[in-house]
N, C-alpha and C positions, 0 to 999 in steps of 0.2 A: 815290111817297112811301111806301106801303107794300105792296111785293110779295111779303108771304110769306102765307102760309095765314092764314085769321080765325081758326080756334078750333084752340086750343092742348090737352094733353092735362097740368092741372099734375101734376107730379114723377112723370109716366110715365101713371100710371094712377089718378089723381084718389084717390075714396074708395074705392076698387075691390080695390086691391090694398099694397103697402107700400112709402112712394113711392119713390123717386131709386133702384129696384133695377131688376135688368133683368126680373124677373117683373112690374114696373109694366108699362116698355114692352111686354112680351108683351101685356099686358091693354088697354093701348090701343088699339094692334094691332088686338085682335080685337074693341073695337069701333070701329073702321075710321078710329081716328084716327092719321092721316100726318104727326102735325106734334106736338111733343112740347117742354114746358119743363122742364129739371133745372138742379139745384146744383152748383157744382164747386168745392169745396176743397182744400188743400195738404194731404197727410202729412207724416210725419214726416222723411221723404225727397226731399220736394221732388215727389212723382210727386202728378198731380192724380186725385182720388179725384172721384167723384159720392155728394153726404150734403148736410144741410141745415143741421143744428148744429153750430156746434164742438166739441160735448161729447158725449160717450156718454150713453146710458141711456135718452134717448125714444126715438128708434129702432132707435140700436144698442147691443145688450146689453152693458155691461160702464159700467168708469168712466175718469175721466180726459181727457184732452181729445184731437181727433183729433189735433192738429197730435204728439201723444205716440209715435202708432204711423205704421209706415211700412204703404207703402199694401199690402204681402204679409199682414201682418198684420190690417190693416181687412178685406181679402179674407175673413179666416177665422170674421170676430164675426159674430155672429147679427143680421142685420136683416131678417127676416122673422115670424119664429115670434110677437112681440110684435101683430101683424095678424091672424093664424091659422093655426093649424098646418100646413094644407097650403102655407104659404110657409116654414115652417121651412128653414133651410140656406142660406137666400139671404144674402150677404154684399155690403158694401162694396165698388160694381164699380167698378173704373176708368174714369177721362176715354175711355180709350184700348178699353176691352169695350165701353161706351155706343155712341160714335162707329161703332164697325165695326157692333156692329148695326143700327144708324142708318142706316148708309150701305147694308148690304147690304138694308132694307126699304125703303129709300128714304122715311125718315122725316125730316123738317126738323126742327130744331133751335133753337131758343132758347135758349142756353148762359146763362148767369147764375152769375155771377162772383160767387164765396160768401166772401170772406177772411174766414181763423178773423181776431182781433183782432192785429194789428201785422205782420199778413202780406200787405195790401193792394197795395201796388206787385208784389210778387213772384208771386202768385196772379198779377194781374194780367197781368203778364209771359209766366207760365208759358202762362196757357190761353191765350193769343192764338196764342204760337207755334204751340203745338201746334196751335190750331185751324188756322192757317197751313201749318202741316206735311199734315197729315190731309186738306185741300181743294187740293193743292199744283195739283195736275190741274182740278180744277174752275175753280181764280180764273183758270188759264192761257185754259182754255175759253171764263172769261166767264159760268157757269153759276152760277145762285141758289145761294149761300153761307149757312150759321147768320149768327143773330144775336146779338154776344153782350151782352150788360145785366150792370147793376149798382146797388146802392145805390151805390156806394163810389166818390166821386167819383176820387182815388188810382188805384184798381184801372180806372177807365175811363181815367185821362192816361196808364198804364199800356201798356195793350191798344191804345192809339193809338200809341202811341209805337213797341212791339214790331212791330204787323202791322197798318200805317194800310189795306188794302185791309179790311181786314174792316169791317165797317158794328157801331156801338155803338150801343143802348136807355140812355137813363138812368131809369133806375127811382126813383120818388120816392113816399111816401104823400101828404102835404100840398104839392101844388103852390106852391112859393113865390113872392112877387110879382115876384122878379126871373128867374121861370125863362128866359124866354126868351136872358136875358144867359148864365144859366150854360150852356142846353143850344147858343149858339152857340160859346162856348168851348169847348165839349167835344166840339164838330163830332160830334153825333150825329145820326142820322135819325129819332129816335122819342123819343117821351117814353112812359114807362110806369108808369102809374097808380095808384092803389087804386080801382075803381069808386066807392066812397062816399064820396069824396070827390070827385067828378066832379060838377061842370053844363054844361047845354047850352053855356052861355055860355064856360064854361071850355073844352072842346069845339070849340065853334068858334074861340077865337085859337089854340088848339094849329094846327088844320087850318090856319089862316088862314097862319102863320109855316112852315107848309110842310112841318112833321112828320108821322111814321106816331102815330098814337095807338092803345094799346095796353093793356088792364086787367086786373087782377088782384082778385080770383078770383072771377068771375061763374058762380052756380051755380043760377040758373032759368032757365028757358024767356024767361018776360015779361021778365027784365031786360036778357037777350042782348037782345032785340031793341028794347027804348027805346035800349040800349048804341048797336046801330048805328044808329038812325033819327037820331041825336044826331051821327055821324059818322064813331064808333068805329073805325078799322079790324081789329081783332082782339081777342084776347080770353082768356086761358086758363079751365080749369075745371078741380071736381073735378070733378065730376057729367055726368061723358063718357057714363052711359046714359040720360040725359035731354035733352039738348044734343046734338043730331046735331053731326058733321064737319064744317065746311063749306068748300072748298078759297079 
């Protein structure tokens, strides 16, 4: 039910560094987390970018919205320097810089499908493939594949539709009373959480109906661990230098 790594590393490198860059992942990295959750939204051009808003200006410097600029241009805006100046320079990396470094560190993935607003099917589309593309050799092999999640119910009929091998998380905050109906529909493997919104109880039907359970964003020591005693099976964080790795 759920065969990827427990503790996740959110948007690279939790509070540590400036997230969804590849200076995050560095940072994770080094501290020793192999398994990693980011953002992937559309440009202006259709190329999938990794960012968390559809708008500039919390992270990355400038204004306007991303779906505005194509992704050579995200490349070039300042998403670092706003976290601390030794990250200055750092820009807008692509689906496709992510992924190779990913791959070359042998760090797992939890892809999370970000559509700016009326871009849901086509994000959708897009990352699948590519993620399809990018593992082409791996799904051949039969080898643990990313996962990819979403709010965005759309962008997950999507991501099925494009490249049904890949395995989908449905990401929800307020578990709704008919989840189970939705997440058989949407032939997912996981349902994925907001910890505080979580009970035992809730917890166990999830496990019960045969899914990976998964939460977002547990950032203590004590929590991780009532998290799993409950069932949990994984979990992201910022707080990767207090939350060991756990495979």
């Amino acid at each position: 039910m759920w065969p990827y790594p427990r503790t996740l590393a959110h948007r690279g490198g939790g509070t540590l560094a400036p997230e969804n860059t590849l200076a995050a992942l560095r940072c994770g990295l080094a501290y020793g987390y192999r398994a990693v959750e980011f953002d992937v939204m559309l440009a202006s051009d259709g190329v999938p970018v990794v960012v968390h808003d559809p708008e500039l200006g919390r992270t990355v410097a400038g204004s306007g919205r991303i779906s505005d600029y194509t992704a050579a241009q995200l490349g070039t805006m300042e998403a670092g320097a706003w976290f601390g100046p030794q990250f200055a320079g750092e820009g807008v990396p692509t689906f496709d810089a992510v992924v190779a470094y990913c791959k070359a560190q042998r760090i797992w993935m939890n892809i999370e499908i970000k559509p700016a607003p009326g871009f849901d099917a086509q994000t959708g589309t897009m990352v699948a493939c590519a993620t399809r593309d990018y593992f082409a050799e791996e799904i051949t092999a039969g080898e643990l594949l990313p996962l990819l999640s979403s709010f965005s119910i759309a962008a997950l009929e999507a991501a099925h539709q494009a490249a049904p091998e890949l395995a989908r998380g449905w990401l929800v905050e307020e578990m709704p009373s008919d989840w189970a109906k939705k997440a058989k529909k949407l032939d997912v493997v996981a349902i994925h959480c907001d910890h505080q919104q979580l009970t035992p109880e809730l917890a166990r039907e999830v496990k019960k109906g045969g899914y990976g359970l998964f939460c977002y964003t547990v950032n203590t020591p004590e929590r991780a661990s009532e998290l799993l005693a409950w069932g949990v099976d994984g979990f992201c964080t910022d707080r990767i230098d207090i939350i060991p790795s756990m495979a």
